[in-house]
C-alpha positions as CSV (number, residue, x, y, z in Angstrom):
1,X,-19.1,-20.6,43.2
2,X,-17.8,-24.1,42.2
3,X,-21.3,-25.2,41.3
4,X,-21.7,-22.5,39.1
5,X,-18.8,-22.6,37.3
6,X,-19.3,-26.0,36.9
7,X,-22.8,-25.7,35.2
8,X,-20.8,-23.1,32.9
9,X,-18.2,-25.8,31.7
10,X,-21.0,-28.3,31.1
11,X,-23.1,-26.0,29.1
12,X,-19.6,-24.9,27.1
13,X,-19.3,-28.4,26.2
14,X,-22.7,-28.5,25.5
15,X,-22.2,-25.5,22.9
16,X,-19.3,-26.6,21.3
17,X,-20.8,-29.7,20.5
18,X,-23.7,-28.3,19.3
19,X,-21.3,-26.6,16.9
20,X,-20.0,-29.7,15.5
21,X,-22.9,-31.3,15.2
22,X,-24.6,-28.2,13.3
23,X,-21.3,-28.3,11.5
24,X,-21.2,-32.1,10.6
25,X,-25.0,-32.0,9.7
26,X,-24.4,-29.3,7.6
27,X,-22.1,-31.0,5.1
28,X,-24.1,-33.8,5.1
29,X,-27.3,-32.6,4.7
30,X,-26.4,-29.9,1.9
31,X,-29.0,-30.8,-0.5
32,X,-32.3,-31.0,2.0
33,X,-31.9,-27.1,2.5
34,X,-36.0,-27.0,1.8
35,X,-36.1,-29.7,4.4
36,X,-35.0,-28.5,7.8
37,X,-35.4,-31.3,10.2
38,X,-36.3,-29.7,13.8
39,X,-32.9,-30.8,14.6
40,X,-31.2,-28.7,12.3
41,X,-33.8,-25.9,13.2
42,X,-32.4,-26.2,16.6
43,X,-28.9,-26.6,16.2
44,X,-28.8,-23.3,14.0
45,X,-30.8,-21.7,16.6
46,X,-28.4,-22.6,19.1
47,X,-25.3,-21.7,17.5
48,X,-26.5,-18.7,15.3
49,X,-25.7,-16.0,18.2
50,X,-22.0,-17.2,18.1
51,X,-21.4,-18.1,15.1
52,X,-23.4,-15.0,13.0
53,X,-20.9,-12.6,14.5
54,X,-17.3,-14.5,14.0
55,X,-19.4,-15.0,10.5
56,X,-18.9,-10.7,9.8
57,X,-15.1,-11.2,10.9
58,X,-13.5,-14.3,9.5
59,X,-13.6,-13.9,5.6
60,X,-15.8,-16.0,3.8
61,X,-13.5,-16.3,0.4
62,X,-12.3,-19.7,1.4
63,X,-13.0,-23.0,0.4
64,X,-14.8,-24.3,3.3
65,X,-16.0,-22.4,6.1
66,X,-13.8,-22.5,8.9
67,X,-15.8,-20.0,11.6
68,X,-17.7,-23.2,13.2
69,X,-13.3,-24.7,13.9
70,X,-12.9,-20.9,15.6
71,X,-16.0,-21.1,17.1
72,X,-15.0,-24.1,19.0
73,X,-11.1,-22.9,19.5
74,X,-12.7,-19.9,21.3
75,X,-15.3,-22.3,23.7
76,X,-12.4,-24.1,24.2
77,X,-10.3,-21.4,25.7
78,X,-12.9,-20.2,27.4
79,X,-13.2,-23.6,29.1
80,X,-9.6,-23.4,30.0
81,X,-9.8,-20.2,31.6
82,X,-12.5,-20.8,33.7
83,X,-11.7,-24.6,35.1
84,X,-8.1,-25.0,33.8
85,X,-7.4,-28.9,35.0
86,X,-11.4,-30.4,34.6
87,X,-11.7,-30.8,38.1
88,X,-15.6,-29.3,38.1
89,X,-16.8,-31.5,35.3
90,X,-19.3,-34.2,36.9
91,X,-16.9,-37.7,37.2
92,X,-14.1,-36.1,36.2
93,X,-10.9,-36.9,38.5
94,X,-7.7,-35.1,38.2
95,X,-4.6,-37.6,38.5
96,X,-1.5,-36.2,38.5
97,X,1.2,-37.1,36.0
């Protein structure tokens, strides 16, 4: 069980880096919309299925869209829940305080 969870946390960081990035390369390529590199392709392909739906519930009237920032709160919990202290990530050591 602690191998598996611990492929779920790397693949959760995985994601939620995969949401910035998509997020980061977003604002920067704004104006190459015709252009999709195959990173981009794949970045939105990745993140589409999470963010699409938080997309229909978070309102889009704001200045900047914030879903990819709840996107990544919500990974993050999610982390927390399933390996609260790190200890599954490869070369990760706990110390205590």
């Amino acid at each position: 069980m602690g191998m598996l969870l611990g492929i779920v946390d790397v693949l959760l960081m995985l994601l939620w880096l995969a949401v910035l990035a998509r997020t980061f390369l977003d604002w920067l390529l704004t104006n190459h919309e015709h252009e999709n590199p195959p990173l981009v392709r794949a970045l939105h392909w990745i993140t589409n299925p999470i963010l699409n739906p938080l997309r229909r519930v978070i309102p889009q009237d704001m200045l900047f869209d914030i879903t990819p920032w709840v996107a990544v709160a919500i990974i993050i919990v999610i982390q927390q829940i399933l390996v609260p202290d790190g200890t599954l990530v490869p070369g990760y050591e706990y110390v205590e305080p």
